[in-house]
N, C-alpha and C positions, 0 to 999 in steps of 0.2 A: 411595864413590860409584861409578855405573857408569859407564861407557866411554859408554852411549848415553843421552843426554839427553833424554827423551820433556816435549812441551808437557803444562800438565793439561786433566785432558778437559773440561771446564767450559769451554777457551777453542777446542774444536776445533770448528768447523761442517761439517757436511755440505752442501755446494752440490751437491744430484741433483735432478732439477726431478719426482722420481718422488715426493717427500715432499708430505707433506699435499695430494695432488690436485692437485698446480699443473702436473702435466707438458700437455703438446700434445695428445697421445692423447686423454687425459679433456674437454677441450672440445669440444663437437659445433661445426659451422659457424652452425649457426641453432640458435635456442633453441625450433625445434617438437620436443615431446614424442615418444617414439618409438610409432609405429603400437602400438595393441591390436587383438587379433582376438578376435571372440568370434564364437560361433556363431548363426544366427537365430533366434528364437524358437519353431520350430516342430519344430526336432531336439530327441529325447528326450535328456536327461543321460545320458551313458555310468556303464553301472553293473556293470560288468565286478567277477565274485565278489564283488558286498557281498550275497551270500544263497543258502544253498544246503540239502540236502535230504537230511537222512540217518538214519541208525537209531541207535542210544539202544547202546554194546554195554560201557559203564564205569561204576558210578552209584555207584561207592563213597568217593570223596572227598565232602566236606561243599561243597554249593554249585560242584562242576564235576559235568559230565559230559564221556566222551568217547564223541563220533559218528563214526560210519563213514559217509564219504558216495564212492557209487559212481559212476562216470560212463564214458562211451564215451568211447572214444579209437582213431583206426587206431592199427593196428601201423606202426611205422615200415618194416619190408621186406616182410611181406603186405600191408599195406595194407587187414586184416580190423577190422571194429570191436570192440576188446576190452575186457574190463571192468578200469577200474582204482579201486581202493580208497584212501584217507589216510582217516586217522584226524584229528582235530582234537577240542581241548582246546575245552571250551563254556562260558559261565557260566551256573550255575542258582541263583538266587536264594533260592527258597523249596522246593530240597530236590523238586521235583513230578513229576519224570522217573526213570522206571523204568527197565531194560533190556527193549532189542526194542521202544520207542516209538517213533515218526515221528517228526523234530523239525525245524524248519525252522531256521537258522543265518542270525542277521544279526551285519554286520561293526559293530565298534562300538572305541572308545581299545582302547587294551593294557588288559587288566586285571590279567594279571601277564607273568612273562615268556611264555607258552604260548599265554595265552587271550588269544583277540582277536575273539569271537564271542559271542555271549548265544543261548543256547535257549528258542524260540516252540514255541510247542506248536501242531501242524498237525488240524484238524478231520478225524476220521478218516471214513473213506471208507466208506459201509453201501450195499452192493447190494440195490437191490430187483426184481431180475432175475423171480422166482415174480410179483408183484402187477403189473408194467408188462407182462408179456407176455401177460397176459388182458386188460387195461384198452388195451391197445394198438390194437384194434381197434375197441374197443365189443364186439365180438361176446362173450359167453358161453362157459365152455368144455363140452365135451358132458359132462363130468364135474357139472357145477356146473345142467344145467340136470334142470327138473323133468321123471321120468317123463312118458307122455304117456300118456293111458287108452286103456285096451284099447276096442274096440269089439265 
């Protein structure tokens, strides 16, 4: 036998008033619920990066792509606006994204560890700069109008 005689643990109690919630702390004085704030109905949802805007420059994995999406930022000691680049992991579903396309990036669950974004395909942008600059006016261009006869 030992020298030191310990009770068994079955008959030891813990008297700490921090057990199951009973201490002083955890009771409020009145049973009003605590303040929620929410904002008024007329402020837009904050939607800080759920969608951003980049170019297509990885399309060799099955169902990712990765985008390079550029953005302005000063320089922390010029204070010049400079361009900076991340790359991000995209999910593509059905394989539809090329390299060198536009793709727009919405924030969506984990889809694995990388990807946390799905690729939208952006309506590409066709200038009609030649047909709006003669139609601009109404007027004709001298080009386009009929000789006039000789008299």
């Amino acid at each position: 036998m030992s020298l030191l005689q310990l009770p068994p643990l079955h008959s030891l109690k813990l008297s700490t008033p921090f057990l199951h919630g009973s201490s002083s702390l955890s009771k409020t004085p009145s049973s009003r619920p605590p303040p929620t704030f929410s904002l008024p109905s007329f402020f837009p949802p904050i939607r800080a990066m759920r969608s951003m805007q980049g170019k297509v420059v990885c399309a060799t994995s099955d169902k990712t792509v990765a985008v390079e999406v550029v953005r302005l930022a000063p320089h922390p000691k010029y204070k010049r606006r400079i361009r900076k680049k991340k790359k991000y992991q995209a999910h593509d579903p059905e394989n539809q994204f090329k390299v060198g396309d536009i793709v727009q990036l919405e924030k969506s669950r984990p889809i694995s560890k990388t990807k946390t974004f799905i690729a939208i395909a952006v309506p590409s942008r066709v200038s009609k700069k030649n047909e709006a600059s003669s139609e601009e006016l109404g007027i004709p261009l001298e080009s386009q109008q009929e000789p006039l006869p000789a008299a």
